[in-house]
C-alpha positions as CSV (number, residue, x, y, z in Angstrom):
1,X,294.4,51.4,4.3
2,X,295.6,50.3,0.9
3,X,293.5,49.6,-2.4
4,X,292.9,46.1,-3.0
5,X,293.2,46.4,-6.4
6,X,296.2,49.3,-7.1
7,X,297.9,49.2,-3.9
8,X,297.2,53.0,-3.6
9,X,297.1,54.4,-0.6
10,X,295.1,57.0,-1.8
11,X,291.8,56.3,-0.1
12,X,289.5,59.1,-0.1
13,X,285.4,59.7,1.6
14,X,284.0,60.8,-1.5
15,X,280.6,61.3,-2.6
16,X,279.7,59.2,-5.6
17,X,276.8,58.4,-7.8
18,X,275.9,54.6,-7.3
19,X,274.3,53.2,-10.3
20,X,270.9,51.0,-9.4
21,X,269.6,49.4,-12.7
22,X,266.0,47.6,-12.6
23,X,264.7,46.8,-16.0
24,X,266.1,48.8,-18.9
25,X,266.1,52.1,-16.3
26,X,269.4,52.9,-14.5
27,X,268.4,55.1,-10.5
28,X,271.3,57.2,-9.8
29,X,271.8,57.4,-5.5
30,X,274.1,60.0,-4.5
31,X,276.2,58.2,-1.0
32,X,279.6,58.5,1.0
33,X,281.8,55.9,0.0
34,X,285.5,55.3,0.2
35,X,287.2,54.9,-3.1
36,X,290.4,55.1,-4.4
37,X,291.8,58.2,-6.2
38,X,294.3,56.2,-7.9
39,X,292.1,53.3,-9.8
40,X,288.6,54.4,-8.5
41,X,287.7,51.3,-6.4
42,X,285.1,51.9,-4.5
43,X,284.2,50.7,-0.9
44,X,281.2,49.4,0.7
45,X,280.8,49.4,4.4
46,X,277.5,47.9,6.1
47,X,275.4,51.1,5.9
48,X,276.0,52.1,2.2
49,X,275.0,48.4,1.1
50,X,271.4,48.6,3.6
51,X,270.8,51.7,1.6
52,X,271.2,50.3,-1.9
53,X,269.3,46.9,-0.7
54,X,266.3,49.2,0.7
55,X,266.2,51.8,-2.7
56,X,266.7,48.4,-4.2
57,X,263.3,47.2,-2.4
58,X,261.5,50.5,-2.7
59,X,262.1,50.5,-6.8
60,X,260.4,47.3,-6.6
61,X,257.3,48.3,-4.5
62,X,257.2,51.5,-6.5
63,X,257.5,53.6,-3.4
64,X,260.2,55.6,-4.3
65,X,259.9,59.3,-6.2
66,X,262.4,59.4,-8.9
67,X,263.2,63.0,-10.9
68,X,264.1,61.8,-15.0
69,X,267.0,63.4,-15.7
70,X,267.4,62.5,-19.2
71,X,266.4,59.3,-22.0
72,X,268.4,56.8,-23.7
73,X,268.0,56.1,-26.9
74,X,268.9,53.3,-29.5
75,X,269.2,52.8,-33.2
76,X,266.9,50.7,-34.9
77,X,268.6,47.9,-37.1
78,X,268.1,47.3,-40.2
């Protein structure tokens, strides 16, 4: 297999942190995926995307526990 984008065939199972944003908060899901060591293109196969689509859902119906790891903070204007 080749990358789509680079042509690298430097496709690696890697575990990634997979960035689900719902209003101003940003859920970080650790999964398998393959991506590309070249460019970092990542790769969804059936299972990864059910799991995002059900934390997805979960967020939603607040039936997910969630650990904050940290706060965001921005500058007033003036």
């Amino acid at each position: 297999m080749k990358c789509v984008i680079c042509n690298s065939p430097q496709i690696e199972m890697k575990t990634v942190e997979e960035e689900i944003r719902w209003a101003n908060n940003i859920l970080l899901v650790p999964m398998g995926l393959l991506v590309c060591s070249n460019c970092g293109e990542r790769y969804y196969d059936k299972k990864a995307m059910k799991k995002i689509e059900k934390t997805r859902s979960r967020l939603k119906e607040r039936d997910l526990e969630v650990d904050e790891i940290g706060k965001v903070f921005k500058e007033h204007v003036v």
